[in-house]
NUDO-912870 format. One record per residue (C-alpha): residue in three letters; x, y, z. Coordinates in nm, 2 decimals. Layout:
// NUDO-912870
ALA,X,Y,Z
...
//
This chain:
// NUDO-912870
UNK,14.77,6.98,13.06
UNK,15.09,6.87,13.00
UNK,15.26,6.58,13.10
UNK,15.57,6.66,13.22
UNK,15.75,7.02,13.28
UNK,15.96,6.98,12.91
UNK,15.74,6.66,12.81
UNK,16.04,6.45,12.70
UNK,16.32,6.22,12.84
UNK,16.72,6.32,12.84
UNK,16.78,6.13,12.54
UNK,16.53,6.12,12.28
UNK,16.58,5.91,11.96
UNK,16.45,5.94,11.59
UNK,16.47,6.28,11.59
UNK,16.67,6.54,11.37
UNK,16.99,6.75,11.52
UNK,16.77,7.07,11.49
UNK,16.56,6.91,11.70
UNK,16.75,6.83,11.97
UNK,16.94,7.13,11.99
UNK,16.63,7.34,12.04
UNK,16.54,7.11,12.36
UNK,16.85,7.16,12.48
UNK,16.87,7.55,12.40
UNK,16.49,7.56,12.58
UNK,16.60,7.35,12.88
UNK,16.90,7.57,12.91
UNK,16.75,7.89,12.84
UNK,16.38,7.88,12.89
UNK,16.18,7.89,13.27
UNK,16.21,7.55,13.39
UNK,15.82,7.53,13.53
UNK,15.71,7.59,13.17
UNK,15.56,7.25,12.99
UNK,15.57,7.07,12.62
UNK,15.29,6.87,12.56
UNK,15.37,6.48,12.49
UNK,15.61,6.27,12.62
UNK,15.79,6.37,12.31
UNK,15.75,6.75,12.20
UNK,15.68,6.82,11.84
UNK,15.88,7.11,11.73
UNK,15.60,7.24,11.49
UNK,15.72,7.48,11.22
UNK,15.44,7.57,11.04
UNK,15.09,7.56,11.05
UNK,14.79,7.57,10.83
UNK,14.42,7.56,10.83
UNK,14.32,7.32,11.12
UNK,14.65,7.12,11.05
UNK,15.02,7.16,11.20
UNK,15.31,7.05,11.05
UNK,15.69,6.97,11.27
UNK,16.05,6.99,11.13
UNK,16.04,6.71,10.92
UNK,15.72,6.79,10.73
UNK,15.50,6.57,10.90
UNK,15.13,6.67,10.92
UNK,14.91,6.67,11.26
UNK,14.56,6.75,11.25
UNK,14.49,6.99,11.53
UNK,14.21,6.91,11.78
UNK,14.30,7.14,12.05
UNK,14.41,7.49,11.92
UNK,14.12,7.71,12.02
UNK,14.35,8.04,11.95
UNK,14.40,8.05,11.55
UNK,13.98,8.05,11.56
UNK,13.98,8.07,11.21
UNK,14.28,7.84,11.10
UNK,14.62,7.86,11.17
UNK,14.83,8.12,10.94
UNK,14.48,8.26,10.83
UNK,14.54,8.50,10.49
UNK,14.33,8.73,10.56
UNK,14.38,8.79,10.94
UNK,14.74,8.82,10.82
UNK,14.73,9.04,10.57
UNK,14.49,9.28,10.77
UNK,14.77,9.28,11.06
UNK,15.05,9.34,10.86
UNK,14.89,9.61,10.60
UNK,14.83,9.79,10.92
UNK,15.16,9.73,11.11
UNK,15.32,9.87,10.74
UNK,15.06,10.21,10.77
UNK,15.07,10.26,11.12
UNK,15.07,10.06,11.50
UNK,15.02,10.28,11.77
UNK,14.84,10.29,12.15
UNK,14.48,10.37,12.22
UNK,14.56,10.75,12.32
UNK,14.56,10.88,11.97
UNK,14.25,10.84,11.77
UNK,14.19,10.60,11.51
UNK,13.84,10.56,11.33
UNK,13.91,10.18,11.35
UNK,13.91,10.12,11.75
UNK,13.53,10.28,11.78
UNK,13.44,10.05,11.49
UNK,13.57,9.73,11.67
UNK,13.41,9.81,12.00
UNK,13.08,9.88,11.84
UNK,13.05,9.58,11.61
UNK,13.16,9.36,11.92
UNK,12.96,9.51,12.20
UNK,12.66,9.43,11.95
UNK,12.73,9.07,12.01
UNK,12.69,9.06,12.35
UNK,12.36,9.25,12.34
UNK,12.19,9.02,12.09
UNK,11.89,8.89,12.27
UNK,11.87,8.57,12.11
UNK,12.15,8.30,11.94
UNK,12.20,8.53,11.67
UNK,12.45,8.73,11.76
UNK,12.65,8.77,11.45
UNK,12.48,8.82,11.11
UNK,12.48,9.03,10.80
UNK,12.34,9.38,10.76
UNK,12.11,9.25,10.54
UNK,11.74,9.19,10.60
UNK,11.66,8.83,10.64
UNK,12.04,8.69,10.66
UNK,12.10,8.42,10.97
UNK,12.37,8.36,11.19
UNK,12.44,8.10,11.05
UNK,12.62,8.09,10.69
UNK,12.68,7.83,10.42
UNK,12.54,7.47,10.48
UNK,12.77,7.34,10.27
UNK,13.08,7.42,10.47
UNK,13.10,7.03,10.49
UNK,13.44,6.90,10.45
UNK,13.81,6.98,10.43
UNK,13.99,7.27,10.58
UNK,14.20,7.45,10.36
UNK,14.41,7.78,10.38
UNK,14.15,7.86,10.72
UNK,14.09,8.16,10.54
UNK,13.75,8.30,10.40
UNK,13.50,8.17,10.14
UNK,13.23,7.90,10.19
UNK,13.23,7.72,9.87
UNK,12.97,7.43,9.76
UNK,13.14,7.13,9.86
UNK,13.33,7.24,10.14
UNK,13.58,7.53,10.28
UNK,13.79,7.64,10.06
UNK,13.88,7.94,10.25
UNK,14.06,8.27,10.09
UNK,14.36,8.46,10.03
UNK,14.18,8.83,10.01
UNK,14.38,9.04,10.16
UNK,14.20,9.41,10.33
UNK,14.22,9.70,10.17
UNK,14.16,9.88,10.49
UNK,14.08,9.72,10.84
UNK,13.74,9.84,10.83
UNK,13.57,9.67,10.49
UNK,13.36,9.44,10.42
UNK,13.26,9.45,10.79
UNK,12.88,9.30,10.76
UNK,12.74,9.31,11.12
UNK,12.41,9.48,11.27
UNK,12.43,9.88,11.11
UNK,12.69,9.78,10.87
UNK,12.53,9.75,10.53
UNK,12.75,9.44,10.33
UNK,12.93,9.56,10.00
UNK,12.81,9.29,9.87
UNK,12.64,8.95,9.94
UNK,12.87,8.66,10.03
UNK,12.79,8.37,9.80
UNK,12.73,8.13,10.13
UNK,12.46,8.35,10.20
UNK,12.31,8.39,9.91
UNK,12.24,8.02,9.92
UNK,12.14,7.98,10.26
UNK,11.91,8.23,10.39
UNK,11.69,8.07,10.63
UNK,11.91,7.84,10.84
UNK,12.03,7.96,11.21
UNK,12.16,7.76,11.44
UNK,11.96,7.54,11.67
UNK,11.74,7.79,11.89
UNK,11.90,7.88,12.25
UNK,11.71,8.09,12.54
UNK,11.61,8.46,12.49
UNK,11.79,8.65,12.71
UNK,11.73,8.97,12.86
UNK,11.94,9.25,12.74
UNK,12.30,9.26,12.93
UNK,12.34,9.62,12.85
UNK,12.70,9.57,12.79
UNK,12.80,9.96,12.63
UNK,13.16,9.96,12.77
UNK,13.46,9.82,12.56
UNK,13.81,9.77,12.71
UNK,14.11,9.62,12.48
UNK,14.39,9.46,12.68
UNK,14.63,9.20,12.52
UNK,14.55,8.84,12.72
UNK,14.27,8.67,12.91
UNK,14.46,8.69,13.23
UNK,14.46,9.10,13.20
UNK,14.08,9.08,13.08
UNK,14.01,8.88,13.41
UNK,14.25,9.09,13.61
UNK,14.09,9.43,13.53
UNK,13.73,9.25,13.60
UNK,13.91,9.25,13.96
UNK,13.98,9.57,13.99
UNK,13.65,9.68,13.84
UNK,13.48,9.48,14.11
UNK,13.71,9.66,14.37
UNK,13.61,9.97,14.25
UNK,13.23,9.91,14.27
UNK,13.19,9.72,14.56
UNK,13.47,9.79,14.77
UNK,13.27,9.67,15.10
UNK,13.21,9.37,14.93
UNK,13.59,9.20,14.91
UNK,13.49,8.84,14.85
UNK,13.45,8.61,14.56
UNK,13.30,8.32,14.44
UNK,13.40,8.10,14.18
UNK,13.39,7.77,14.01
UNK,13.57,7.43,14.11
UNK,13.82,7.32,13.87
UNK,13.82,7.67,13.70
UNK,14.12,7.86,13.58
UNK,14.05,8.26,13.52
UNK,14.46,8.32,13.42
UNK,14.86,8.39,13.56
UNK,14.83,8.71,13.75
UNK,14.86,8.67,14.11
UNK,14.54,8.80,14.19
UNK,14.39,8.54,13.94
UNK,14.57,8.25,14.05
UNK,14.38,8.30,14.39
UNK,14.03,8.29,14.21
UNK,14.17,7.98,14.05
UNK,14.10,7.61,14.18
UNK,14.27,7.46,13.91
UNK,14.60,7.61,14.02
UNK,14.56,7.67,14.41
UNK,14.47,7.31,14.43
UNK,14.69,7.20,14.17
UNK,15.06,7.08,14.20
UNK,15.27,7.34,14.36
UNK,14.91,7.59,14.48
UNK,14.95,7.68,14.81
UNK,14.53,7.66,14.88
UNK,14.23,7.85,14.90
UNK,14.23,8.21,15.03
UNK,13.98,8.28,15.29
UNK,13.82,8.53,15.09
UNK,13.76,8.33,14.78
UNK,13.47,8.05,14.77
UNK,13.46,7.76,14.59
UNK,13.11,7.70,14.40
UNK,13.14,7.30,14.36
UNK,13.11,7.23,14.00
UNK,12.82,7.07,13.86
UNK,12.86,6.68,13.72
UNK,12.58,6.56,13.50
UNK,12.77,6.28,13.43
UNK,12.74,6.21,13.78
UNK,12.41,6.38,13.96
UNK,12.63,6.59,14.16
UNK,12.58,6.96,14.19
UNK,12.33,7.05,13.98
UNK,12.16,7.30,14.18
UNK,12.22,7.66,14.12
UNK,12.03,7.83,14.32
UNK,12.11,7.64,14.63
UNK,12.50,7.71,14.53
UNK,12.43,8.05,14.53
UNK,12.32,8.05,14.93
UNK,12.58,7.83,14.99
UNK,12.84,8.08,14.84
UNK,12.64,8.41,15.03
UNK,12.63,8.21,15.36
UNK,13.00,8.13,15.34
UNK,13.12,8.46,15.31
UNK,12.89,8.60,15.57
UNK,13.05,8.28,15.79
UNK,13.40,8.43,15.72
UNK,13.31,8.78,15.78
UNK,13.24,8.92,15.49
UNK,13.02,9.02,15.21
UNK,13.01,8.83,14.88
UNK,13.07,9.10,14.61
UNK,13.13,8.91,14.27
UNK,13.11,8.54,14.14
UNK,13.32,8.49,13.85
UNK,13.24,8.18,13.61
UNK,13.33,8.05,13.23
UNK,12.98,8.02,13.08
UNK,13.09,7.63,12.98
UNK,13.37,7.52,13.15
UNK,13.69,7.42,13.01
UNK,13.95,7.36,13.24
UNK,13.73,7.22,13.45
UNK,13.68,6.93,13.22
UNK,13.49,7.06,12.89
UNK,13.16,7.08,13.11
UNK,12.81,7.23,12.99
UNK,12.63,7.37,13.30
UNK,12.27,7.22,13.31
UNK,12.00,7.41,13.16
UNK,11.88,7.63,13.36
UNK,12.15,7.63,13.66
UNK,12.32,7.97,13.60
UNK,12.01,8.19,13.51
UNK,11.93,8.00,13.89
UNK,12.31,8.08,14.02
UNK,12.29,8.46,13.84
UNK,11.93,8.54,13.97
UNK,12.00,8.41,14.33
UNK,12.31,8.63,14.36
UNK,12.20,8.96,14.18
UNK,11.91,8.95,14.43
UNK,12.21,9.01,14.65
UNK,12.40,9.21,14.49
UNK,12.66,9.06,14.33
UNK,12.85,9.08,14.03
UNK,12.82,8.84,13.80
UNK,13.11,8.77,13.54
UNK,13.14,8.55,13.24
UNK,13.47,8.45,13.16
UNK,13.41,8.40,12.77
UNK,13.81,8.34,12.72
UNK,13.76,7.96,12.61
UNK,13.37,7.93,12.46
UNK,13.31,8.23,12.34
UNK,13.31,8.37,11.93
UNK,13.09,8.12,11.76
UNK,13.28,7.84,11.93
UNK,12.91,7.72,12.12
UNK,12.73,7.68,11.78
UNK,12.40,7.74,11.92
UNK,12.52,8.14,12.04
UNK,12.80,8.34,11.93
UNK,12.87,8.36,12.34
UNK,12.83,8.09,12.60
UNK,12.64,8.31,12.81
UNK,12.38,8.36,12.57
UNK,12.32,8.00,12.55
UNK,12.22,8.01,12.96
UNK,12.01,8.29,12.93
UNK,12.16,8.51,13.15
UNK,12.25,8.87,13.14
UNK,12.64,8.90,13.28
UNK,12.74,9.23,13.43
UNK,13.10,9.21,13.28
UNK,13.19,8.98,13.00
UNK,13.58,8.87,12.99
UNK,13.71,8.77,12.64
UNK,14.11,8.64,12.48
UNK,14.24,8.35,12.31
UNK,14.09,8.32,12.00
UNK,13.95,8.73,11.91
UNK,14.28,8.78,11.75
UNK,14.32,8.42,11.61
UNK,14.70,8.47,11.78
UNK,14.77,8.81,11.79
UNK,14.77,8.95,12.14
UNK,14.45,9.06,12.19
UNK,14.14,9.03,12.43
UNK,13.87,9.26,12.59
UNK,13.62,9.35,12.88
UNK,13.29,9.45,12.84
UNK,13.07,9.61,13.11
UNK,12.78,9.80,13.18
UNK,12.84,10.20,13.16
UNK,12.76,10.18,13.54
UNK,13.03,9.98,13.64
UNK,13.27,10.19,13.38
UNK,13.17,10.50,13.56
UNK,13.24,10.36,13.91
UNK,13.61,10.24,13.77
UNK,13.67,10.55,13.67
UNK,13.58,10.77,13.94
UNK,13.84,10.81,14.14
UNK,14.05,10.99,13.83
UNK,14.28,10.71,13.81
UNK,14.39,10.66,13.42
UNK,14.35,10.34,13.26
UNK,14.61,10.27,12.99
UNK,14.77,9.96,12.83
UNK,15.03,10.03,12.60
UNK,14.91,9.76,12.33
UNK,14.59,9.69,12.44
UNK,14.40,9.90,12.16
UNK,14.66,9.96,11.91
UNK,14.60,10.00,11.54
UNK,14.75,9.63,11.45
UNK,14.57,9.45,11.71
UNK,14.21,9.61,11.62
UNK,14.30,9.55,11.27
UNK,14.32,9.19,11.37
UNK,14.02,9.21,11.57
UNK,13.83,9.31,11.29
UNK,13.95,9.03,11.00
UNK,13.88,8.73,11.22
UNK,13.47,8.94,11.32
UNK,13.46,8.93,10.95
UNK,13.60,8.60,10.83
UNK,13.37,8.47,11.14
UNK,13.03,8.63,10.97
UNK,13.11,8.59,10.64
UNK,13.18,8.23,10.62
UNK,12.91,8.13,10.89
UNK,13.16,7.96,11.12
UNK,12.92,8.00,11.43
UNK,12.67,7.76,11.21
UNK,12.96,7.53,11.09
UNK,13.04,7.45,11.46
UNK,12.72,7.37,11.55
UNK,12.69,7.15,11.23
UNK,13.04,6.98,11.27
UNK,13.02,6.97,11.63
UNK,12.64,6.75,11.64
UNK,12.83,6.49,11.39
UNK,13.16,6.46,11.57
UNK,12.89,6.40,11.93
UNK,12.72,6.15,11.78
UNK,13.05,5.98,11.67
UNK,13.17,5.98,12.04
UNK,12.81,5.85,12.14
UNK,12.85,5.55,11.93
UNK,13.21,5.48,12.05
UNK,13.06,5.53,12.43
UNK,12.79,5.29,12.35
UNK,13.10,5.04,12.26
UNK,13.40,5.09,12.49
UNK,13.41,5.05,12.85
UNK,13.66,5.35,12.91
UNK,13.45,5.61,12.74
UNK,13.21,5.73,12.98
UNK,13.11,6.07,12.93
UNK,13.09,6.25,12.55
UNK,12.95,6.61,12.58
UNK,12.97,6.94,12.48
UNK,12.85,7.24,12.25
UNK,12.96,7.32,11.89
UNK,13.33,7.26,11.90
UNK,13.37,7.26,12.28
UNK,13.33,6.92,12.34
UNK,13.47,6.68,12.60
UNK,13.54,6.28,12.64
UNK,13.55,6.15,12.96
UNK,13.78,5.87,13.08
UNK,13.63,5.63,13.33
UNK,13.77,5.29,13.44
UNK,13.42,5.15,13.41
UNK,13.11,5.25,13.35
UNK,12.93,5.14,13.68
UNK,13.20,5.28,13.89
UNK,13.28,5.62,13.70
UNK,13.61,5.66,13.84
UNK,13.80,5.89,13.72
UNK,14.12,5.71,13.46
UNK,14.40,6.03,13.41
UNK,14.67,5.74,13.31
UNK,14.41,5.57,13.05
UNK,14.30,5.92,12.92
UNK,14.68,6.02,12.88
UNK,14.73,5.69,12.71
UNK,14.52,5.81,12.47
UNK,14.65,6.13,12.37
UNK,14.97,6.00,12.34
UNK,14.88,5.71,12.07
UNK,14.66,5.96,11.93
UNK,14.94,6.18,11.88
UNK,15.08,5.90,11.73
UNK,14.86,5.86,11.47
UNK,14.92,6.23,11.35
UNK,14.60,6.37,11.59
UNK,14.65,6.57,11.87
UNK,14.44,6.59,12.14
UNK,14.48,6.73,12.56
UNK,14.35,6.61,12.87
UNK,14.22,6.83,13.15
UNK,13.97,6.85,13.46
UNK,14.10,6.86,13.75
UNK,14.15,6.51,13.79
UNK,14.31,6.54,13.41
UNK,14.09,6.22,13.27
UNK,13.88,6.46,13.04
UNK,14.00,6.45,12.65
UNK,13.93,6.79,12.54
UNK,13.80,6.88,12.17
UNK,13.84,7.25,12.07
UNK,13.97,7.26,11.74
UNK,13.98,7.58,11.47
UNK,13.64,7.67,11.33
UNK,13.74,7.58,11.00
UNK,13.78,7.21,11.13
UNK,13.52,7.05,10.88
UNK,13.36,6.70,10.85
UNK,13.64,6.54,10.65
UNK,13.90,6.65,11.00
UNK,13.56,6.49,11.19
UNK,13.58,6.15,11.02
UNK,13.98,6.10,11.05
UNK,13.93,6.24,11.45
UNK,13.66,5.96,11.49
UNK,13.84,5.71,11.29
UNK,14.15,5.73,11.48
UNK,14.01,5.71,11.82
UNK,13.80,5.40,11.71
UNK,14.08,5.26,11.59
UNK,14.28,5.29,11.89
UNK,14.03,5.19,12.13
UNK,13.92,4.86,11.92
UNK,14.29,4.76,11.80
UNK,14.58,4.90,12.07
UNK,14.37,4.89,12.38
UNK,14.38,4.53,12.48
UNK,14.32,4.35,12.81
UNK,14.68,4.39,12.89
UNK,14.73,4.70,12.79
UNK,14.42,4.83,13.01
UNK,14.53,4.61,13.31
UNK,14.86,4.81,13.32
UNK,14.70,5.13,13.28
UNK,14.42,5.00,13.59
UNK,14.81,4.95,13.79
UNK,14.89,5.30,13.69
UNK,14.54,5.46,13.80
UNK,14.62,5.32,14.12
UNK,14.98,5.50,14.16
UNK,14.87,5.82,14.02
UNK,14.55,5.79,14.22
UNK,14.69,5.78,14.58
UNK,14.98,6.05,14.48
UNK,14.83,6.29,14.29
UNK,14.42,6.31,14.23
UNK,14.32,6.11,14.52
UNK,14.44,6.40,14.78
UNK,14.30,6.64,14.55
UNK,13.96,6.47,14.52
UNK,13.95,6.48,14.89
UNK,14.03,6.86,14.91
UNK,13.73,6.90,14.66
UNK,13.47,6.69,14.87
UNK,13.58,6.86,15.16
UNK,13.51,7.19,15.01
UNK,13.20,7.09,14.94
UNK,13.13,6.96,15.31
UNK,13.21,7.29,15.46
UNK,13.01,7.52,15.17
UNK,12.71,7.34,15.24
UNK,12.74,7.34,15.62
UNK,12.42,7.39,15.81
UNK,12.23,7.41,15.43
UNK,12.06,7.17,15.24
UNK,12.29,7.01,15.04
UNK,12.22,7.03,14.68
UNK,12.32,6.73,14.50
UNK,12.05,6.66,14.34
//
């Protein structure tokens, strides 16, 4: 979340003409409800590997850029783009051996019935990839090497080689594989098998979720309402913004429809919540209250805007089960944890144990390159298309953007970057633990793989939430050349969702820097002005909306037994 709607002050000092002449051409030109993050916008000109770099060559590392998935400026996802954009780019209606391809290799994902979800075509290869991915991020490209990633510079020779997933035999054995053989990831649930055949291609999350809308329309058209997460954020359409707490109870949201339900979200941090199943009767015995029929319940398998959370074990195979009983759909919004990004599963879902009926997908599948998906069941595909109604979206399926698709599938798989988060992502956890065993402030460290979350408090025994203390953070943080976010929806969570490539060299300066910051520039005075500034922002801003939250939860669980556990 950003702090402010172009981040900076009028004048703004130490910077280059260039710089200030593209604030000003934005502020003139640009929508004015847009946002920069910091107080003082970088203007970043290039970018590389799991690093950024602004107009005067200085060098960020990037903690928060869960798009470029496999590096910023990534060689090979380039190349494949533009040696198809120089062949041909065209719209799904003409056919293209590389679009079936695509769907294929990612559908099998979804349908793995256990964490590993993306492997070679070899007999006996893991999910997992090179162990020695273990430091330094170069070029974000390709190769694991012995001593850490190196990445690569190949460039494709067609969009569909080297592709090494289930019923795609390898050309030829990666070296990282070749050493490591019999190391997956940390074991997750077994699952039962989604039966996800279906494959749409649209360009952005937000159309991903909005098609999952109309899909649910068209299937259960008696069944108009929907349930959905608190704090969650499912993308810009209209229609999402209503299924979205984090807007329609954010600044400027005009509130919750009464066809849409509010699932409160579950706090481990704090005991709250942690009952799925009885949230699931809360949510069916709302919408009967209202009127209606409950026909879907939408949900990001970890959530992200709603403050880096992982759903207790357990809680959304209770939530799912509860609700299919009843028939609803059930949709897992994969936009923010999905592609490796968990460690343990190559989707978020998978690491639940629960069998979605549509899976939404964006961000990083084209690592920047618009591109995103929907999978379904072929039952739910035929109900959408019954009524003879066309679907078409101009780029969603062209040549270039599958192309894409396909390098970042590969340079996933090939240099074991589901494994590598799961790796870098335990030793950056037990960093944070260490610093929350030290510092007052830090009350919460959690997360899976790269998805992981700090917590601001303003004490331990309290747990109150600190958004000024947490933005204090990012901000010398940013100062020290690492850049971090805040969210949640009282905006006190720092969020850690870095590129894949982000090895254990980025992991040490990341820890370093926050230790540093904590131990030397947040003294007793420096805290007791931020504990003033809690206070202000409290009663203007997160305090109301705290209240709307518990009041929510007051009327969901009206006449039930309430399910904080």
């Amino acid at each position: 979340m950003a702090s402010g709607k172009d981040g900076a002050a009028a004048g703004v000092s130490g910077v280059s003409s260039a710089y200030s002449t593209a604030l000003a051409a934005r502020r003139r030109s640009y929508g004015p409800n847009t946002s920069l993050s910091y107080e003082q916008p970088l203007m970043i000109v290039r970018g590389h590997g799991t690093y950024l770099y602004d107009d005067q060559g200085v060098q960020y590392l990037d903690c928060i850029n869960n798009v470029s998935h496999v590096g910023h400026a990534n060689a090979e996802v380039a190349a494949s783009a533009s040696a198809q954009l120089h062949t041909l780019n065209t719209n799904s209606r003409y056919l293209h051996p590389d679009l079936p391809l695509y769907t294929e290799l990612l559908l099998s994902t979804l349908n793995s019935t256990s964490d590993k979800s993306l492997h070679s075509g070899n007999k006996g290869s893991s999910a997992g990839g090179c162990s020695d991915i273990s430091d330094g991020c170069g070029s974000g490209g390709g190769n694991c090497s012995r001593g850490g990633y190196s990445g690569s510079n190949t460039r494709r020779s067609s969009s569909s080689s080297n592709v090494t997933f289930p019923g795609i035999q390898p050309q030829s054995q990666p070296q990282c594989q070749q050493q490591q053989q019999s190391q997956p990831p940390s074991s997750s649930p077994t699952i039962s098998q989604p039966n996800l055949e279906v494959l749409y291609l649209v360009c952005s999350g937000s159309e991903a979720n909005d098609l999952a809308l109309r899909i649910i329309a068209a299937a259960r058209p008696g069944a108009t309402h929907i349930a959905v997460m608190g704090g969650a954020y499912h993308g810009h359409t209209s229609a999402l913004i209503q299924v979205s707490p984090y807007k329609f109870w954010g600044q400027g949201g005009t509130g919750r429809q009464p066809h849409v339900h509010v699932v409160p979200c579950p706090d481990p941090y704090r005991g709250d919540n942690l009952d799925g199943r009885a949230a699931a009767r809360a949510a069916l015995a709302a919408a009967a209250r209202a009127g209606g029929q409950l026909g879907a319940f939408l949900c990001e398998s970890v959530l992200s805007c709603g403050g880096q959370v992982v759903l207790p074990q357990g809680y959304l195979k209770e939530l799912y089960d509860e609700l299919r009983s009843a028939g609803v759909l059930l949709v897992a919004d994969e936009v923010q944890c999905g592609f490796g990004r968990c460690g343990r599963a190559f989707w978020g879902f998978q690491t639940q144990g629960v069998a979605p009926d549509i899976v939404t997908m964006g961000k990083p599948i084209g690592n920047g390159y618009p591109l995103a998906a929907l999978a379904t069941t072929r039952e739910l595909a035929a109900a959408f298309s019954a009524p003879g109604m066309e679907y078409f979206n101009t780029y969603g399926g062209s040549t270039a953007a599958v192309a894409a698709g396909l390098a970042v599938l590969r340079v996933i798989q090939r240099d074991g970057l589901q494994h590598h988060a799961q790796r870098v992502g335990e030793f950056i956890l037990s960093g944070l633990r260490r610093l929350r065993a030290t510092y007052e402030v830090v009350g919460d460290v959690r997360g899976l793989g790269l998805f992981l979350g700090i917590e601001i408090v303003r004490d331990k025994a309290s747990k109150r939430h600190a958004p000024a203390t947490a933005r204090w953070l990012k901000e010398r943080m940013k100062a020290r050349r690492v850049l971090l976010s805040t969210d949640g929806p009282y905006d006190n969570v720092l969020k850690i969702k870095p590129p894949l490539v982000f090895g254990i060299r980025e992991a040490e300066m990341l820890l370093g820097q926050l230790s540093e910051v904590l131990e030397r520039e947040l003294t007793a005075d420096v805290l007791h002005q931020l504990n003033q500034r809690e206070d202000e922002v409290w009663a203007s801003v997160y305090g109301p909306r705290y209240l709307q939250y518990r009041e929510n939860e007051r009327m969901l669980y009206s006449g039930l037994p309430h399910a904080r556990l």
